[in-house]
C-alpha positions, -999 to +999 in steps of 0.1 A: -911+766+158-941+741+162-924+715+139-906+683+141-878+690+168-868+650+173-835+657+149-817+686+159-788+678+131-808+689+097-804+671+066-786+640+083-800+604+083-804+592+118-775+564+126-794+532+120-800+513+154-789+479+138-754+494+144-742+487+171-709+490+188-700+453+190-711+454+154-689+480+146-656+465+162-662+436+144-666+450+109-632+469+115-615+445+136-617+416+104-600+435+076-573+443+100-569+412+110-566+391+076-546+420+064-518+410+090-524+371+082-513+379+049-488+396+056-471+374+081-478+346+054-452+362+030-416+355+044-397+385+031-420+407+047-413+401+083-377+407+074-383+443+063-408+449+092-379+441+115-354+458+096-378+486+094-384+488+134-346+481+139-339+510+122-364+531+140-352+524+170-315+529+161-311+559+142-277+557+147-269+528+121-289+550+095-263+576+101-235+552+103-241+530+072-253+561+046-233+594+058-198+599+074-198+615+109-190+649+107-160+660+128-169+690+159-166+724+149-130+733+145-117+704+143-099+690+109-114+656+095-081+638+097-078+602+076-086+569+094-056+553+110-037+522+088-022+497+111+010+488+111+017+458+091+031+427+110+068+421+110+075+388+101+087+362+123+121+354+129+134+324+111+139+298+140+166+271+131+156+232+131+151+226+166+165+190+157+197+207+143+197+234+180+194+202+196+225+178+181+250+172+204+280+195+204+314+176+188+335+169+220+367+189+213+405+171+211+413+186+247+387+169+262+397+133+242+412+105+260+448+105+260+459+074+233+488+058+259+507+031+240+501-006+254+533-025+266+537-061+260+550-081+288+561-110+275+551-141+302+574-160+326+588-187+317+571-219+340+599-233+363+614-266+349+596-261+318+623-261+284+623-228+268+613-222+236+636-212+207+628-177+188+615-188+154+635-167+125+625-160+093+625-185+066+649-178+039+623-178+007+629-201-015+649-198-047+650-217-078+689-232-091+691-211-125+718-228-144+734-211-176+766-218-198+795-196-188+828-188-190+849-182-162+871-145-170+906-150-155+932-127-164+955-156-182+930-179-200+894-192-188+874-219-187+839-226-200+816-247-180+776-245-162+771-218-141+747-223-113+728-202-090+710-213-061+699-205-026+730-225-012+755-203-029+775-204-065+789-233-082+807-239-114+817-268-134+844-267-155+843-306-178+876-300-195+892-292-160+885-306-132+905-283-114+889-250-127+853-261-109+847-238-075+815-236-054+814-206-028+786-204-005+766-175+002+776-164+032+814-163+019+797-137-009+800-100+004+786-084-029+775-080-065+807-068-091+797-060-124+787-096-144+801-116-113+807-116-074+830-103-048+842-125-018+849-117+013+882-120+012+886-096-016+886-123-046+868-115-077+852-139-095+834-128-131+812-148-153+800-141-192+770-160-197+763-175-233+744-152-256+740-124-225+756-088-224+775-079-198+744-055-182+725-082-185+745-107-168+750-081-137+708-080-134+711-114-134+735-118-101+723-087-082+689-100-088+700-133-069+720-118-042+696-096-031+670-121-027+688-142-008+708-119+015 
């Protein structure tokens, strides 16, 4: 009981008094503070600290992302709801073609009303003018060698046609000749003419049928009638 009663803790060293507390917050405090300078010098681990702390502090995407929710107690887990897909839109005409102007219908037309021609007075003391008529066209004398047909003998002469009427010319009788204008000509008989009056007068042309002969007159009348 008489011994050495300084250190009441036996067989411990007595905490050096070098040691202080200041000491002792810096010998901690300098790890810890180069081991976060290293860490915040390597750029993918800030990203997983804050990923890290995010998902601390919201459990709820931890759940969400790795496990389904689970439905309440009797309750079926029904399947998620599909959307509806879109209809598709309805087909709108050309707006160009919707907007053409609508073809005016016939009732709605302008009546077509015939124009009169009103011919103008004639200027006092003036001298009227005569109505101009229609040129006869022109037609070319065709002469051939005939004989005149008569029921008791004939005579063979030149036969001419021309735009003035028929002539004849008979050189062995003088007498035999005729030339009939065309007005005195009422129409076309067979290979010769008809008169008015009722007098036939038939031609046969040299080296001609009898067809061909009546082509040849009713080709001539009717150009000139």
């Amino acid at each position: 009981m008489s011994g050495n009663t300084s250190n009441p803790r036996l067989g411990l060293s007595p905490r050096p008094k070098h040691l202080t507390p200041k000491t002792l917050f810096f010998v901690i405090a300098v790890p810890i503070a180069a081991l976060i300078i290293w860490l915040a010098a390597r750029p993918g681990t800030i990203k997983t600290a804050t990923d890290f702390g995010h998902s601390v502090s919201h459990p709820s995407s931890l759940l969400t992302s790795g496990t389904k929710p689970k439905p309440p107690a009797g309750k079926p887990l029904l399947p998620p709801t599909v959307p509806a897909p879109r209809s598709p839109l309805p087909n709108v005409p050309n707006q160009q073609t919707a907007n053409a102007a609508p073809t005016p219908s016939p009732q709605g037309a302008a009546p077509n009303t015939a124009t009169t021609i009103v011919a103008p007075a004639p200027i006092p003391g003036s001298t009227p003018v005569a109505p101009v008529t229609a040129a006869r066209p022109a037609y070319a004398p065709l002469s051939y060698n005939a004989r005149h047909d008569k029921a008791f003998g004939g005579c063979s002469g030149q036969l001419i046609l021309s735009s003035t009427g028929l002539q004849f010319n008979c050189p062995s009788d003088s007498h035999a000749g005729m030339q009939v204008a065309i007005s005195e000509i009422s129409a076309v008989d067979e290979n010769g003419v008809r008169l008015a009056s009722g007098k036939k007068l038939h031609f046969s042309i040299e080296g001609m049928s009898k067809p061909n002969a009546q082509a040849i007159f009713t080709d001539w009348f009717n150009r000139l009638r």
